[in-house]
N, C-alpha and C positions, 0 to 999 in steps of 0.2 A: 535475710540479708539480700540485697540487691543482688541480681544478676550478673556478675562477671562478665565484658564482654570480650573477646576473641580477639578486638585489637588492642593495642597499646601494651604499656608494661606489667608486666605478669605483680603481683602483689609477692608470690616470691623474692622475685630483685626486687620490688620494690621495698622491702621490708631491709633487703642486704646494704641498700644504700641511703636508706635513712637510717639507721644503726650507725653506718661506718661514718656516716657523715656528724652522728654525736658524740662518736667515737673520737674523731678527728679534734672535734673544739674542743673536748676533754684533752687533749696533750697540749692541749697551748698551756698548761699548767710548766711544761717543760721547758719552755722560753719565755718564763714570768709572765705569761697571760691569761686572765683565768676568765676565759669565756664564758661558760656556765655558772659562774658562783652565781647570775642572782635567782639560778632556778628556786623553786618554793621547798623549802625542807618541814616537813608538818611534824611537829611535834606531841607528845601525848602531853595533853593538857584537862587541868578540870574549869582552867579560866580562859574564855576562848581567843581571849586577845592575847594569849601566849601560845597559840596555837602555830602559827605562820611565822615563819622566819625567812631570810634569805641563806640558802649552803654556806655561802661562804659565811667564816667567822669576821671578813674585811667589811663587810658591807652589812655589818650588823645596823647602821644607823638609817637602811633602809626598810619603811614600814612591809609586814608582812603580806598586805592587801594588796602592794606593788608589785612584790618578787611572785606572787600567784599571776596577778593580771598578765605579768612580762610571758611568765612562763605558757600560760594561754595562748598567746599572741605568737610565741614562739614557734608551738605544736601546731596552730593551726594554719602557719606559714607553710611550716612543714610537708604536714598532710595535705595542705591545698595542691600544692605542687604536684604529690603524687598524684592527687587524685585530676590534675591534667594530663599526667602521665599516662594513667591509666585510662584517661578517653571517658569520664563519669562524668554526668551534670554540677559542675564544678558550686553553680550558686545553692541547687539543694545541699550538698556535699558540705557547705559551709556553714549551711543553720543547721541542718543535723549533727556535724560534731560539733558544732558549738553546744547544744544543748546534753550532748552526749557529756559533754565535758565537762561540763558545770555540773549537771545529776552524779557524774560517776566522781568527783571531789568531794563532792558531799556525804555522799556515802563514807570515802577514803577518811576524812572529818572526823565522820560520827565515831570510824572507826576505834579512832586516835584516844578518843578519850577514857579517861583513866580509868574509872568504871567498869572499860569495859575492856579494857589491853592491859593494863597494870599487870603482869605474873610473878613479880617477885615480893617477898619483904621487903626489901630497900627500894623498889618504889613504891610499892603502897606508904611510906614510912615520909618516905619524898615526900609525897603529895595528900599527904595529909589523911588519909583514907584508910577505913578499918576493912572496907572489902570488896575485890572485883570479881567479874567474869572470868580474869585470866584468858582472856584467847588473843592478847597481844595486837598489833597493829595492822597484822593477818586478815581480823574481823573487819574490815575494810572491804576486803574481797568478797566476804559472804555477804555483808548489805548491798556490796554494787550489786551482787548475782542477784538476791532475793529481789531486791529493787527494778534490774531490768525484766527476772519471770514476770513481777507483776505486769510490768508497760506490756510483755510480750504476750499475756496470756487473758488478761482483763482491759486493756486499751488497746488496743487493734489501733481505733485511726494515728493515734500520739505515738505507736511504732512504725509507723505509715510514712510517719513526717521525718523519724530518722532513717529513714532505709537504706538512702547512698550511703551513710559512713557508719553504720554498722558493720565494722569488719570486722571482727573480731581475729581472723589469723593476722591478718594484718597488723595488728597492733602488737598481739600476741611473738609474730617472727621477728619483728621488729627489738620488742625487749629483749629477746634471746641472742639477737647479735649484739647489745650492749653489753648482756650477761657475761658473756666472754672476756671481757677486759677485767671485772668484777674476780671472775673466777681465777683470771691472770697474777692478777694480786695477790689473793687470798695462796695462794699456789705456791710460792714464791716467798710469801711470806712463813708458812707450811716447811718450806724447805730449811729453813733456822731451826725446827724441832730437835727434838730425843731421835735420831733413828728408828728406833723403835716403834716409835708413833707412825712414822712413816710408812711404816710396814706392814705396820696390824692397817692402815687404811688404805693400800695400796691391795689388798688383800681383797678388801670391802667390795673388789670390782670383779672377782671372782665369782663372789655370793650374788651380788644384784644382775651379772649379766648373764652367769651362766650356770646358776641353781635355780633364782627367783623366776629370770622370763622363763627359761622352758615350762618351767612346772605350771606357772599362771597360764600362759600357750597352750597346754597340752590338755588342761581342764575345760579351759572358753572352750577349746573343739570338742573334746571326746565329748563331753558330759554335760557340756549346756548348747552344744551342736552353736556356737557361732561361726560365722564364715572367717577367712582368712584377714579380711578388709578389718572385721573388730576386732580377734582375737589379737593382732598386732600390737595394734595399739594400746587396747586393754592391757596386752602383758608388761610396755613399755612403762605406762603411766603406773601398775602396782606397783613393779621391781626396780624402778629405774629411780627418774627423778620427775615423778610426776608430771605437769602441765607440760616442761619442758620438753620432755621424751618423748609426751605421746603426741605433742605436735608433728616433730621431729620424723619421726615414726610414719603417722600418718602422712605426712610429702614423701619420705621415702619411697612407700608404695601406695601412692598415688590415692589414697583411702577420698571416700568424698567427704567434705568440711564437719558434717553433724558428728563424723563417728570421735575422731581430735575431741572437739570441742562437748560432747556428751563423757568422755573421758576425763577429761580436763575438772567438768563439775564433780564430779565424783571425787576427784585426789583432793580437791580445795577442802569440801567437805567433811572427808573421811580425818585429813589432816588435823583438822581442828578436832575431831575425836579424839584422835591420838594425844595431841597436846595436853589435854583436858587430861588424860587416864595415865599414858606410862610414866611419867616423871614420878606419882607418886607410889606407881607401882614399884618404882625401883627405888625412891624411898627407903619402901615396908622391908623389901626384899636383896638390894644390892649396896647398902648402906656401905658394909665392908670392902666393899668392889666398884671403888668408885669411879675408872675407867672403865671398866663394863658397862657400866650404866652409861655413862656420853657414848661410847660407841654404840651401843645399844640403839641412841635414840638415833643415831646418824644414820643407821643401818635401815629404821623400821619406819620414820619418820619422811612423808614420800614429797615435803616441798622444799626447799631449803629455808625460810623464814620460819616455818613449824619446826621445820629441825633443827634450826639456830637456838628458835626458844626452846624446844623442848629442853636441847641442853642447859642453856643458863638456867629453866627453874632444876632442872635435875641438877646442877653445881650447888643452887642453894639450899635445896632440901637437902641432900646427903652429906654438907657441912654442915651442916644445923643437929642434921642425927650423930655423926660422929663425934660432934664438939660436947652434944648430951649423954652419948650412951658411955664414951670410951676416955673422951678428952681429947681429944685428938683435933686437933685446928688444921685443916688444908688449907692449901693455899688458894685461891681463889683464882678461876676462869680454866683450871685442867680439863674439866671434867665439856663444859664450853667447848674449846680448844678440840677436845677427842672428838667431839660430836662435831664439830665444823668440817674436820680436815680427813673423818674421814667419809662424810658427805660431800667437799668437794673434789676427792678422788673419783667416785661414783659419775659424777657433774659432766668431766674433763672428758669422759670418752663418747659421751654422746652421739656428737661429730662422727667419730671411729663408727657408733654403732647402726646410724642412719646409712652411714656408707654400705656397711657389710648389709643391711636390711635391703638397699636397694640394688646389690648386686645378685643378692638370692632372690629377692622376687622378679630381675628382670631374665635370670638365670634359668631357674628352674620354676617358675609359678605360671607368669605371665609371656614370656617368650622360647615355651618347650619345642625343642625341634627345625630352633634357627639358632643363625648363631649369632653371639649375644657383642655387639660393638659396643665401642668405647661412647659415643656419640649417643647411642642413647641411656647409657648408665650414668654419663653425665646430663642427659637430658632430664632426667626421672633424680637424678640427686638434687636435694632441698638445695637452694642454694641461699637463704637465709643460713644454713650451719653451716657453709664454709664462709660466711661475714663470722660467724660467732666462731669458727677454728683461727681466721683471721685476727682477732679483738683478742684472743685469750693469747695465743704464740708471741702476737707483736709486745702487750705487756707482760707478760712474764719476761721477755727476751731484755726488755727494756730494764724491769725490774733487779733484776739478777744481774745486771751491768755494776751496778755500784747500790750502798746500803744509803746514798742518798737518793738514789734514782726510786728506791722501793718510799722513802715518806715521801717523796712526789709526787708518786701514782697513786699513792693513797688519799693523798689530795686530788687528785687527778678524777678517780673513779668516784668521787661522794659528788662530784656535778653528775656526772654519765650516772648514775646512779637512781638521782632524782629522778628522770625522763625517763629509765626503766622501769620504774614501780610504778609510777603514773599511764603507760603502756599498758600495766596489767591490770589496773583499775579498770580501764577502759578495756578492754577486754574483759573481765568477768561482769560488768556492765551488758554488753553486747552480747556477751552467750546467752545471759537470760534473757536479755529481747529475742534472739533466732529460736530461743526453745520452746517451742509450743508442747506443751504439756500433754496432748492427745496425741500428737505427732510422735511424740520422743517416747508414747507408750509402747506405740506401734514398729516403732522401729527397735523398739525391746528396753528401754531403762531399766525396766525390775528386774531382766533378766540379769544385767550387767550389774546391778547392784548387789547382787546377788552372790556372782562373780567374786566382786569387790570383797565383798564381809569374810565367804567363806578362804578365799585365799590369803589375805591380810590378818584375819585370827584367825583363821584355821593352821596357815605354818610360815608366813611371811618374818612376821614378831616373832616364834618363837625358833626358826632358825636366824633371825638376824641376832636372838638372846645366847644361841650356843655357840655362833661363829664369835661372835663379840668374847665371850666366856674364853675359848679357845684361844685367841688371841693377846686379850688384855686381863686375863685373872694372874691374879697377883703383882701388876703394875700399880703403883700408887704415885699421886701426885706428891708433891714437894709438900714440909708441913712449916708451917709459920713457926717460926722461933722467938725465944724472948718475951 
C-alpha cells in the first residue's frame, strides 16, 4: 500500500466523514428524498441481465448498467476528494481506484451467482437449480481476496499501478461507520421481540467479550509467544465480530496496518468454513432445539453476513427435520431472527470495546509511569468507531420515535447499505494486493492460523453451543396452524 504521508487528513477521519456523509444522504429518505436509491443493488442471478438493479424499488425503470456506472462515479467522487485530503497524487489515485473498482465488482458479480450463493431450498427451487456451493453472496469477498493475492503476489507491476488507492483500512473504517446506522435498525427493530430473545442475546456479550477474548489473548501469548500488537487483534477478530473488531482493535492500539488486515483474511475465510459445516451440524443434532441452533450460529459464526446466513439455512434445515421426523411446522425466520439479534447484540458494543482497549493500552502497556491524559486517549481512540457510535445512536434514536420512523429507516439503510458492501469488496480486493505471500509468512500467517483453528474448534463453537443451550433450550418458535 502506498505510504501514508504525515500531512493532510489522517485516513481515520477520513474514513469518519465519508461514512457520515452516506449516512447523511441516507436520511433524505426522512423528507421524501431518496438520494441513494439509484445506487447498484446486485442481485443473485443465473441470467446476467437480471443481475443489476437500481435499490430503489421507484426507479426500477432504470437499466441496471446505469445505477452501477452512477454508483462508480459516485465513490470515485468520493474518494477523489479524500484523497486531496490526504495530500496523495490525486491522478494516480484515480486510475488505480478505478481499476480497483471495476476488478473488485466483478468479483462481487461472480459472487452473486446462483451456483455459487444459492443456500437454501427455496432458492435453489427459485431459480431453477438442483445444486450450489452454498457460500451465499459472501463468496464475493473470497474472489475479491483470491483475485487481489494474485495481482499481489504474481503481477507485481499491475499492483504497482494501483498503489495510491489501495487502502484497504480506508475503505474498510469507512463501511463500519455506515454499519452503524445498519446495526441502528436492526436494534430497534430487535426491541419489538419476545423479552426473552432479548436477553438470552443481551447475554451473547458476556460470552464474546469476556469469556471468548481473554481465553483467545491468553493462548496467542502464553503458548504461540505472540506480541501484544497481534494477540489483540487476533482475540478481537475470533471472539467478537470479526473484520469489524479486529480493525477496531487494531486503531485502538495503534497495531501497524498488516496485523488488522492479516486478521481480517482469516475471519473471511474461516466464516465461510463455518457456513458450509454448522447449520448442518445442527440439523443432525439440534433439530428439537431450534433456538439453540440460531443462537448457536450467532454466537460461533464471526461475520455478520456468514451469520445472517448461517441462520436462514439453519431455519430451513430444522423445519424441514421437524416437519419429517415429528410433524411439527415452525414458523419460519425464528430461528433467523435468534441468529440476527443476538449477533447484533455482540456488534453494538464494539465502539464500548475499542474504548476500553485503548484506555488499557495507553494506561498500563504503552504509557507506564506517566500519567495517562485525556488528549491522548482521545488521540489513540479510532475515530472511524465514534462515526459508527454516531450512525447506530442517531438511527436507532430516530427509529424508536415512532413505528413509522422505523419502515423509513429501513428504507433509509438499503441505500447506506449498497455503499457499505461495495466498501468491503474493495477492501478484501486490496488486502490481497498488500499481502505478499513471503512477507506475511514471515511476519507469522501459519502461526496465527494456527491460533485461529485451535481456538475456534477447539472451544470458541463449543462454548458458544453451551452458552446458547443454557439460555434458549426449551424456547421454541411459534408453529404454523391450520
Amino acid at each position: 500500500m502506498a505510504e501514508e504521508k504525515k500531512k493532510g487528513l489522517s485516513e481515520d477521519w477520513l474514513s469518519f466523514w465519508m461514512g457520515l456523509f452516506i449516512f447523511v444522504l441516507g436520511l433524505g429518505m426522512f423528507i421524501g428524498i431518496d438520494f441513494l436509491g439509484w445506487g447498484i443493488k446486485t442481485n443473485m442471478w443465473v441470467d446476467l441481465t437480471k443481475a443489476l438493479s437500481p435499490v430503489s424499488g421507484a426507479l426500477k425503470g432504470m437499466p441496471g448498467i446505469t445505477s452501477l456506472f452512477l454508483t462508480y462515479l459516485f465513490m470515485l467522487f468520493l474518494t477523489v476528494i479524500g484523497a486531496a485530503a490526504m495530500e496523495v497524487r490525486v491522478s494516480r489515485f484515480i486510475w488505480g481506484f478505478t481499476l480497483i473498482f471495476w476488478i473488485s465488482y466483478g468479483c462481487f458479480l461472480l459472487g452473486s451467482f446462483a451456483n455459487i450463493a444459492a443456500n437454501t431450498p427455496a432458492q435453489l427451487k427459485s431459480f431453477g437449480i438442483t445444486w450450489s456451493l452454498k457460500l451465499t453472496g459472501e463468496s464475493g469477498f473470497i474472489i475479491a481476496l483470491i483475485a487481489g493475492l494474485i495481482v499481489g503476489n504474481f503481477i507485481p507491476g499491475f499492483a504497482k499501478v494501483l498503489e495510491e488507492a489501495t487502502r484497504p483500512e480506508l475503505y474498510i473504517k469507512t463501511a463500519i461507520v455506515i454499519l452503524g446506522a445498519l446495526l441502528g435498525v436492526k436494534a430497534a427493530g430487535s426491541l419489538t421481540l419476545a423479552s426473552a430473545v432479548l436477553f438470552r442475546g443481551l447475554c451473547a456479550i458476556i460470552e464474546a467479550y469476556l469469556i471468548y477474548w481473554a481465553l483467545v489473548y491468553f493462548i496467542a501469548r502464553k503458548y504461540f509467544k505472540f506480541s501484544r500488537e497481534w494477540a489483540a487483534p487476533l482475540a478481537s477478530g475470533i471472539s467478537i465480530c470479526g473484520v469489524s473488531a479486529a480493525i477496531a482493535t487494531g486503531a485502538a492500539i495503534r497495531a501497524r496496518p498488516v496485523v488488522p488486515i492479516m486478521v481480517s483474511s482469516l475471519v473471511v475465510i474461516f466464516a465461510v468454513v463455518e457456513l458450509i459445516l454448522l447449520p448442518f451440524i445442527a440439523q443432525a443434532f439440534l433439530w428439537a432445539e431450534p433456538l439453540v441452533a440460531g443462537a448457536w450460529m450467532g454466537l460461533a459464526v464471526k461475520t455478520d453476513g456468514a451469520a445472517v446466513a448461517s441462520g436462514a439455512i439453519t431455519d430451513a434445515l430444522i423445519r424441514a427435520k421437524a416437519l419429517a421426523a415429528v410433524g411439527i411446522n415452525y414458523k419460519e425466520g425464528w430461528m433467523t431472527m435468534t441468529a440476527t439479534t443476538v449477533k447484533i447484540f455482540i456488534d453494538i458494543f464494539i465502539g464500548v470495546w475499542a474504548f476500553i482497549l485503548a484506555v488499557i493500552w495507553c494506561a498500563k502497556i504503552e504509557c507506564v509511569g506517566g500519567r495517562v491524559s485525556a488528549s491522548e486517549i482521545w488521540e489513540r481512540f479510532p475515530k472511524f468507531v465514534l462515526g459508527y457510535a454516531i450512525t447506530f445512536i442517531l438511527m436507532l434514536l430516530i427509529c424508536l420515535s415512532s413505528p413509522a420512523a422505523l419502515k423509513t429507516a429501513n428504507d433509509a439503510v438499503a441505500g447506506m447499505d449498497t455503499f457499505r458492501v461495495l466498501f468491503f469488496v474493495l477492501t478484501f480486493f486490496t488486502i490481497g494486493v498488500v499481502s505478499n505471500f513471503k512477507k506475511l509468512w514471515e511476519e507469522g500467517i501459519g502461526r496465527l492460523a494456527a491460533v485461529y483453528v485451535l481456538c475456534l474448534f477447539g472451544f470458541i463453537i463449543w462454548i458458544g453451543l453451551l452458552i446458547s443451550w443454557i439460555f434458549f433450550h426449551g424456547v421454541k418458535p411459534p408453529v404454523v396452524t391450520g
